[in-house]
FIDO-886355 format. One record per residue (C-alpha): residue number from 1; residue in three letters; x negated, y, z negated. Coordinates in nm, 2 decimals. Example, Ala and Ser with C-alpha at 12.3 -4.5 7.8 and 13.67 -1.06 7.14 Angstrom:
2
<node><num>1</num><residu>ALA</residu><X>-1.23</X><Y>-0.45</Y><Z>-0.78</Z></node>
<node><num>2</num><residu>SER</residu><X>-1.37</X><Y>-0.11</Y><Z>-0.71</Z></node>
END
This chain:
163
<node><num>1</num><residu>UNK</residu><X>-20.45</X><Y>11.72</Y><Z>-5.23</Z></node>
<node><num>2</num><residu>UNK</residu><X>-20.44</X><Y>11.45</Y><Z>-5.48</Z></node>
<node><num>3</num><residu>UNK</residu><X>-20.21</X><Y>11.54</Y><Z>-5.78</Z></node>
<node><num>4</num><residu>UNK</residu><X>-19.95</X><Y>11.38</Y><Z>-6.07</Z></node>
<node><num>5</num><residu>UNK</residu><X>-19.65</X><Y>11.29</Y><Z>-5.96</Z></node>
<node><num>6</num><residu>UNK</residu><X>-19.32</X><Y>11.46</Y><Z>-6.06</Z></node>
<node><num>7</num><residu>UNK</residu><X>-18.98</X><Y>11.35</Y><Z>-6.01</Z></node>
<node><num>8</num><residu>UNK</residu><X>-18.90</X><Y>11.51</Y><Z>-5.72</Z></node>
<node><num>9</num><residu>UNK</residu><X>-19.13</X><Y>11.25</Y><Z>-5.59</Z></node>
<node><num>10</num><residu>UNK</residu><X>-18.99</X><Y>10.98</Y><Z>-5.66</Z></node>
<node><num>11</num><residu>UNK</residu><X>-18.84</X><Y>10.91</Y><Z>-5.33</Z></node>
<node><num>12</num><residu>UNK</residu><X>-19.12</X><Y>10.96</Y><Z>-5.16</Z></node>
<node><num>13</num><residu>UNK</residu><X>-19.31</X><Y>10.65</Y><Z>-5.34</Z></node>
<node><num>14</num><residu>UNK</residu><X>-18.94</X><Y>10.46</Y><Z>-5.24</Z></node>
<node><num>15</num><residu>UNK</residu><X>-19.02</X><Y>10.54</Y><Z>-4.93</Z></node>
<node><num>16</num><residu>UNK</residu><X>-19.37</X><Y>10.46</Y><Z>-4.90</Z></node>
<node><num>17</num><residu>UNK</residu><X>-19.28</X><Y>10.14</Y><Z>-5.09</Z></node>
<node><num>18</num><residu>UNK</residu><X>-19.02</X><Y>10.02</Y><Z>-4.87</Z></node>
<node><num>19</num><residu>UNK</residu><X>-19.25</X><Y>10.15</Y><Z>-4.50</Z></node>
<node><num>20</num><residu>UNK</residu><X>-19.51</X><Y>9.92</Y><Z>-4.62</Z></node>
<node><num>21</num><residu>UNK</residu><X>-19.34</X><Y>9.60</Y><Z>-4.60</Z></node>
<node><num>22</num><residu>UNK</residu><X>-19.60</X><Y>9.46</Y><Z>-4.82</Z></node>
<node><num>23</num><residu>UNK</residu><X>-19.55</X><Y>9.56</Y><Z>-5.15</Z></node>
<node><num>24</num><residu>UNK</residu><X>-19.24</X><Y>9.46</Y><Z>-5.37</Z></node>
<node><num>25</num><residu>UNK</residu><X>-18.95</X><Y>9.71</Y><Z>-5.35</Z></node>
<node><num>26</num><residu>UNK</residu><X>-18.87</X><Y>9.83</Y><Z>-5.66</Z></node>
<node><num>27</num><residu>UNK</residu><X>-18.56</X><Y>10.02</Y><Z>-5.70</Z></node>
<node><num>28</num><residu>UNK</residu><X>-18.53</X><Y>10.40</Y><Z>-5.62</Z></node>
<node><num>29</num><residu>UNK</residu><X>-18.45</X><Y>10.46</Y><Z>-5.97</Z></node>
<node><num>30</num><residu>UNK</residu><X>-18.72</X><Y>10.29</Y><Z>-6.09</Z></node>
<node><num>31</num><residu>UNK</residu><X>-19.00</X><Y>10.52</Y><Z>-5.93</Z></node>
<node><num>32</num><residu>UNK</residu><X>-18.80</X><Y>10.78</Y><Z>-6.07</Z></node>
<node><num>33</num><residu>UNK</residu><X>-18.87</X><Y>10.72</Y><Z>-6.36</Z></node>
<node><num>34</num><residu>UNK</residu><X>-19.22</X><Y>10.59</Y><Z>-6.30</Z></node>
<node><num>35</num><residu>UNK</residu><X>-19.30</X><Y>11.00</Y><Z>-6.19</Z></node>
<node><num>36</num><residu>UNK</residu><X>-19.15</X><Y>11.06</Y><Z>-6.55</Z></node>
<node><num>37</num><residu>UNK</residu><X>-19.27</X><Y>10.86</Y><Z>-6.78</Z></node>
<node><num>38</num><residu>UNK</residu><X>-19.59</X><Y>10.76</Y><Z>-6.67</Z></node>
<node><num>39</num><residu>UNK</residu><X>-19.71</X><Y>11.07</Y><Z>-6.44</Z></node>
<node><num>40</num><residu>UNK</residu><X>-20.00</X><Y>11.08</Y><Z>-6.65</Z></node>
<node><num>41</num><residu>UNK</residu><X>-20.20</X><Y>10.75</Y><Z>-6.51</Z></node>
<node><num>42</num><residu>UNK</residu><X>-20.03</X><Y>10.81</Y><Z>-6.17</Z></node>
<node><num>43</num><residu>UNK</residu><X>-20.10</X><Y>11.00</Y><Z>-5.84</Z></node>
<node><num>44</num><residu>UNK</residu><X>-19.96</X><Y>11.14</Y><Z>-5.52</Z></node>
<node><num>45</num><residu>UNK</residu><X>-20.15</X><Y>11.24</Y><Z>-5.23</Z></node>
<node><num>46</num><residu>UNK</residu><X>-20.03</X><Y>11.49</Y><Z>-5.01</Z></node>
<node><num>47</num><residu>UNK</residu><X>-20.10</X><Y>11.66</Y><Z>-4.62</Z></node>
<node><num>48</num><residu>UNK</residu><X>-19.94</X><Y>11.96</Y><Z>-4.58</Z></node>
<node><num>49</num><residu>UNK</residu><X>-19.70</X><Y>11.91</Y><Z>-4.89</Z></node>
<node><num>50</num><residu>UNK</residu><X>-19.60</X><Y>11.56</Y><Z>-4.76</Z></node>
<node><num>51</num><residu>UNK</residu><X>-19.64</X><Y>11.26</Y><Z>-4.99</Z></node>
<node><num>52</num><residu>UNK</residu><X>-19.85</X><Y>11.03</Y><Z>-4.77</Z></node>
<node><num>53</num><residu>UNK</residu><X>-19.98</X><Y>10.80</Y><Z>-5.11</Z></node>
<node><num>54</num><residu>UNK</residu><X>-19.96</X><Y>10.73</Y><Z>-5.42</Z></node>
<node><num>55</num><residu>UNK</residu><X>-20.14</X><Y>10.52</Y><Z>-5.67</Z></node>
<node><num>56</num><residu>UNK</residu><X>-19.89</X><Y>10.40</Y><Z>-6.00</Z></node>
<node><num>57</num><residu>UNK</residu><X>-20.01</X><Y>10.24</Y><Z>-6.30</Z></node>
<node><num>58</num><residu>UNK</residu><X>-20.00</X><Y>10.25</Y><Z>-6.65</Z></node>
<node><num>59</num><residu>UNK</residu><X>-20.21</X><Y>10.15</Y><Z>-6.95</Z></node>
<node><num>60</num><residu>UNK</residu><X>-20.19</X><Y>9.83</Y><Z>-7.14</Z></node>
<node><num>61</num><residu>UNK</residu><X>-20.02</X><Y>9.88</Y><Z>-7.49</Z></node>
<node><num>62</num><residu>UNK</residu><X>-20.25</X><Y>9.61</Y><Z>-7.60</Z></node>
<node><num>63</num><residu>UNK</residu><X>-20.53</X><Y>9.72</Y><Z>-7.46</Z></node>
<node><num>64</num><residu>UNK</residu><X>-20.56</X><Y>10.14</Y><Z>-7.37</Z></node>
<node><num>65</num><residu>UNK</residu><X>-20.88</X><Y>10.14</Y><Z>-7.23</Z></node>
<node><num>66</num><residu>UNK</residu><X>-20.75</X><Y>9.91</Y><Z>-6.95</Z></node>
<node><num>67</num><residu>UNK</residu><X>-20.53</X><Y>10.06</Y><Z>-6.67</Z></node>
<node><num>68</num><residu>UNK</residu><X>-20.31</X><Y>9.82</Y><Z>-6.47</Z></node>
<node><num>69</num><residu>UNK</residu><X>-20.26</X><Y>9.94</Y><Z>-6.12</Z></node>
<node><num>70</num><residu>UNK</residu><X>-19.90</X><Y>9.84</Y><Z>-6.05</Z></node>
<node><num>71</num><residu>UNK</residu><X>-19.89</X><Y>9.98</Y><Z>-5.68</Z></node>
<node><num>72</num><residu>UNK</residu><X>-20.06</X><Y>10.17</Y><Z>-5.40</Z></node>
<node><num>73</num><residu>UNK</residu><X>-19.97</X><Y>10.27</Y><Z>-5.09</Z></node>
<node><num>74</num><residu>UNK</residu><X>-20.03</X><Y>10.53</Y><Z>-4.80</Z></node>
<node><num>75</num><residu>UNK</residu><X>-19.77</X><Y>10.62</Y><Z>-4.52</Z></node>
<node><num>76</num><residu>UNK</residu><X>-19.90</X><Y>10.42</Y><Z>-4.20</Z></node>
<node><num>77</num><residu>UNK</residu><X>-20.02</X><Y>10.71</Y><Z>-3.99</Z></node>
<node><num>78</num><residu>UNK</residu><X>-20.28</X><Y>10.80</Y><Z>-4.29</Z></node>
<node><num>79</num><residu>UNK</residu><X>-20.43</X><Y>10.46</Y><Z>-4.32</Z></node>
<node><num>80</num><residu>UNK</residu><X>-20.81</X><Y>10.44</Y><Z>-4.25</Z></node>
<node><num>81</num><residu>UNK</residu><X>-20.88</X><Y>10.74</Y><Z>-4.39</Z></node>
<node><num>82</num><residu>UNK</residu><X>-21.02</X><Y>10.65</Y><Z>-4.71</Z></node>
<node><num>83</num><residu>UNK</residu><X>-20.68</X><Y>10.80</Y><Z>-4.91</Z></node>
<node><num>84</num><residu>UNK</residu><X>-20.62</X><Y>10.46</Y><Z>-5.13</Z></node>
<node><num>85</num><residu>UNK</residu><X>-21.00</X><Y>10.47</Y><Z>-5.24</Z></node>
<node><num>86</num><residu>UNK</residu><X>-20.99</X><Y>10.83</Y><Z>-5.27</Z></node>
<node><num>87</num><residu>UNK</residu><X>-20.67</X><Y>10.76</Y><Z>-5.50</Z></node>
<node><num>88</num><residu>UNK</residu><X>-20.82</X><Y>10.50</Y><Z>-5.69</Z></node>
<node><num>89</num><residu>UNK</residu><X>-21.16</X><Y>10.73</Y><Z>-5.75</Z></node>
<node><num>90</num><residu>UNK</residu><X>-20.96</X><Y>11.01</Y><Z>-5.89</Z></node>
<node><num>91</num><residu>UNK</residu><X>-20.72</X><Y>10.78</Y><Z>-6.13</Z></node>
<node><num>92</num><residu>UNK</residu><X>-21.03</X><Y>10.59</Y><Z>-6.32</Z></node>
<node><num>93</num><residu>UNK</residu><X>-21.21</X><Y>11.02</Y><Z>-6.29</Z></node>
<node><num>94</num><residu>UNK</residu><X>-20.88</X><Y>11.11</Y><Z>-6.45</Z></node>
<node><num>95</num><residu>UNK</residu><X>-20.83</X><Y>10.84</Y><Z>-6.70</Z></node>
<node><num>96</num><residu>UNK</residu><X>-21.20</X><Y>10.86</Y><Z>-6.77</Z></node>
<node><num>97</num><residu>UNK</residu><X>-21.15</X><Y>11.12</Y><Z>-7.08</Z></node>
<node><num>98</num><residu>UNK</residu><X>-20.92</X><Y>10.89</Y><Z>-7.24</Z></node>
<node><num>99</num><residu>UNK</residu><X>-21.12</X><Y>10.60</Y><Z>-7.30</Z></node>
<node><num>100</num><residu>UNK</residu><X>-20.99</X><Y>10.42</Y><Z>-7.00</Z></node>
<node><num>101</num><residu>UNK</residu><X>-21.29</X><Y>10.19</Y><Z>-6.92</Z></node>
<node><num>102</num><residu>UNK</residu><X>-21.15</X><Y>9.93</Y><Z>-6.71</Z></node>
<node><num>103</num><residu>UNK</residu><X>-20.90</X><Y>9.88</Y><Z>-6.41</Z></node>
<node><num>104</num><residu>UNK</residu><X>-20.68</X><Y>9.59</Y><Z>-6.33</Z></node>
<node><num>105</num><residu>UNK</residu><X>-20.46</X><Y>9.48</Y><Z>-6.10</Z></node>
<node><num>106</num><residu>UNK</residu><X>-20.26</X><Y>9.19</Y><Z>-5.94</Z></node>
<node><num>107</num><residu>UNK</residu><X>-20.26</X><Y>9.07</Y><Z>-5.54</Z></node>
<node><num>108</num><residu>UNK</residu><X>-20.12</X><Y>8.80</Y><Z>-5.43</Z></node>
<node><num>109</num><residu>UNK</residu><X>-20.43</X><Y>8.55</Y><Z>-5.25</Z></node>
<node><num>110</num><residu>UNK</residu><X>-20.34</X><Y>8.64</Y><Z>-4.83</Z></node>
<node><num>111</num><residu>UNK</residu><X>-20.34</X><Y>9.04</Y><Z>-4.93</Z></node>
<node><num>112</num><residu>UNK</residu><X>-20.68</X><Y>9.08</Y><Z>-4.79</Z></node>
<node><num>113</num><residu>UNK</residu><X>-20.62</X><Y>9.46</Y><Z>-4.73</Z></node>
<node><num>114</num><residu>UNK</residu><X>-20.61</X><Y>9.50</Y><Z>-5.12</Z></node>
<node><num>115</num><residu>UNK</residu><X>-20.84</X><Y>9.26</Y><Z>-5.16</Z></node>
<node><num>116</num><residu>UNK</residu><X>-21.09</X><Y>9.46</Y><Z>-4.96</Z></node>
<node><num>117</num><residu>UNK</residu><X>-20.97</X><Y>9.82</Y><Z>-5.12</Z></node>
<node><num>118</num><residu>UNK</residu><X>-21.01</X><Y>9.69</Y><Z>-5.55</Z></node>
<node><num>119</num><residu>UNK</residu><X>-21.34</X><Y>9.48</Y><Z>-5.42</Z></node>
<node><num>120</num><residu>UNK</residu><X>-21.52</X><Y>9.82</Y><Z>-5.24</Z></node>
<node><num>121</num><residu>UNK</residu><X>-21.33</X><Y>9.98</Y><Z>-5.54</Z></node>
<node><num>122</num><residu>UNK</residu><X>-21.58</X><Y>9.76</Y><Z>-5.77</Z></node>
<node><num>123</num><residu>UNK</residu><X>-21.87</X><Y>9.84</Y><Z>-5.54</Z></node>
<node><num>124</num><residu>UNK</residu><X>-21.85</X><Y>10.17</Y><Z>-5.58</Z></node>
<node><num>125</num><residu>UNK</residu><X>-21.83</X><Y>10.21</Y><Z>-5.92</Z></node>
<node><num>126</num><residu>UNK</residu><X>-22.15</X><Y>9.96</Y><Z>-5.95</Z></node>
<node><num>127</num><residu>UNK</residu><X>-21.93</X><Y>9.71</Y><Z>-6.20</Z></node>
<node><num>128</num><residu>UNK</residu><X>-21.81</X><Y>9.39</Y><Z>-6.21</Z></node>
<node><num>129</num><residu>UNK</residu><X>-21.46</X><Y>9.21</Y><Z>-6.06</Z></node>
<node><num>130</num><residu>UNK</residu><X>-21.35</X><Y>8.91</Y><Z>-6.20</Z></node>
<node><num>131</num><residu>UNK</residu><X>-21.04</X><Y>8.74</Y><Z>-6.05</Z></node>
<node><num>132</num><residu>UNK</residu><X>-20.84</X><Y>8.48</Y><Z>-6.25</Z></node>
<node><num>133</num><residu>UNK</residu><X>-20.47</X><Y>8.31</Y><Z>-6.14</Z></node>
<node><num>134</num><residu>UNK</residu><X>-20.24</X><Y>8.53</Y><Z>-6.37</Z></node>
<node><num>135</num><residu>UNK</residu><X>-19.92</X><Y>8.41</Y><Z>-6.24</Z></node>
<node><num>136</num><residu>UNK</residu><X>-19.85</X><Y>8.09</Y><Z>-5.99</Z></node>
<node><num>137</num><residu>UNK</residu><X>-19.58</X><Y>8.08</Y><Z>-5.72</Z></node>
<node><num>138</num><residu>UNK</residu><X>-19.39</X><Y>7.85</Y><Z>-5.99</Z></node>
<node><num>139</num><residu>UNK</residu><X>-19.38</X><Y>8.12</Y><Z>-6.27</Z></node>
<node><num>140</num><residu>UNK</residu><X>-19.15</X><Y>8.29</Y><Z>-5.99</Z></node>
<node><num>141</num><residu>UNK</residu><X>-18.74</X><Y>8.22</Y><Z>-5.98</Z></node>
<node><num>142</num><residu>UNK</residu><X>-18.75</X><Y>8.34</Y><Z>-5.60</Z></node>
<node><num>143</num><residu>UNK</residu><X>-18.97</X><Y>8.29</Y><Z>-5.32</Z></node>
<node><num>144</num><residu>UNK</residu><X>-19.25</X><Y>8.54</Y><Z>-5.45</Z></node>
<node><num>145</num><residu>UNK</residu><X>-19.61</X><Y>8.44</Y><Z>-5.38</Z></node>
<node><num>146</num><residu>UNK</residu><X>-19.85</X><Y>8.36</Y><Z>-5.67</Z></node>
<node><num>147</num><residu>UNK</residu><X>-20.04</X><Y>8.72</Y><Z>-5.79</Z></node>
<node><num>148</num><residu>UNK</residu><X>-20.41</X><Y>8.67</Y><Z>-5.89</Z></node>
<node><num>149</num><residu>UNK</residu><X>-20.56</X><Y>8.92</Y><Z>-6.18</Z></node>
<node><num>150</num><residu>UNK</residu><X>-20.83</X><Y>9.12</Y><Z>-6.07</Z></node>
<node><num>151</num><residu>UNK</residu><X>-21.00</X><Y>9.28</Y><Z>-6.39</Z></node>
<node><num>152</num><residu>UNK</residu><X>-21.24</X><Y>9.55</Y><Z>-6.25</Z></node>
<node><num>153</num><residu>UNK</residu><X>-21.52</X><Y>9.73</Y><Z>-6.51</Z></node>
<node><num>154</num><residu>UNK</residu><X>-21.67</X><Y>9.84</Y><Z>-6.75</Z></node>
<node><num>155</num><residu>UNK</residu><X>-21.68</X><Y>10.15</Y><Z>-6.53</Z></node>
<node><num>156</num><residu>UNK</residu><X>-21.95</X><Y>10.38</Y><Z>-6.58</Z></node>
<node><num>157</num><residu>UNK</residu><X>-21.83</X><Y>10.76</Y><Z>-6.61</Z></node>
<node><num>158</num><residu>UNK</residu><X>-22.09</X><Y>10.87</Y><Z>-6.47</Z></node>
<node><num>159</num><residu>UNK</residu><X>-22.07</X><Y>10.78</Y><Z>-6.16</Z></node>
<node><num>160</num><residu>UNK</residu><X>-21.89</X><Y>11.05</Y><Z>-5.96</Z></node>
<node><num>161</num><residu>UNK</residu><X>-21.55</X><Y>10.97</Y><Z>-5.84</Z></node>
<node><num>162</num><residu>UNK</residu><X>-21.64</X><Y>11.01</Y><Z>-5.46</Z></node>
<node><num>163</num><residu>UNK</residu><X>-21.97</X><Y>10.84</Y><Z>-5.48</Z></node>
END
């Protein structure tokens, strides 16, 4: 069952986070408040009432037709089947309604798992992907690799989320 996130799954997305050992931890407090404030362009997945995804994101204040994904994930013993794409689907279905028109999202260059989920992601949805630098290893005060913009639409609504 794919669904909104509330705060009681925060954790969870910690968790998940923090397993993957490729995405940036935030802190537990922050995806607390992620399942609060921005529920509504977020999703969790979940097998027998375990969160095993989730897909965060929020839309630009510039730009409200454009959702940046921020993070997605799925616990390790549910990879492979199709959940992140299946997550992705039903955020741009979901967002649809509200104008939302175009996905983006930032992976560093040697991240070719996400590479392979936005570009298929694209694919799917029968729309362009254009990648652009957005942020070099030198914009970074720690050891943090550079993050490339991928900018994913227009999407067409009517293509059906599991198409």
């Amino acid at each position: 069952m794919i669904e909104q996130p509330s705060t009681k799954d925060g954790c969870e997305l910690w968790r998940i986070a923090r397993d993957s050992r490729v995405l940036d931890l935030n802190s537990s407090y922050a995806y607390l408040l992620w399942c609060r404030d921005f529920a509504g362009t977020s999703l969790v997945a979940r097998v027998d009432g375990r969160v095993v995804g989730f897909v965060i994101g929020f839309t630009r204040p510039t730009e409200p037709g454009t959702v940046v994904v921020w993070q997605i994930a799925v616990d390790a013993d549910q990879r492979g089947q199709g959940l992140a794409a299946a997550l992705l689907d039903e955020l741009a279905a979901a967002l649809a309604p509200r104008g939302v028109r175009t996905v983006e999202t930032t992976i560093s260059p040697d991240n070719a798992a996400s590479i392979a989920l936005f570009t298929a992601f694209a694919r799917r949805h029968r729309t362009d992907i254009d990648r652009a630098e957005l942020f070099g290893a030198d914009h970074f005060p720690d050891e943090h690799e550079a993050e490339d913009l991928y900018r994913i639409g227009p999407l067409d609504t009517r293509v059906p989320a599991s198409a």
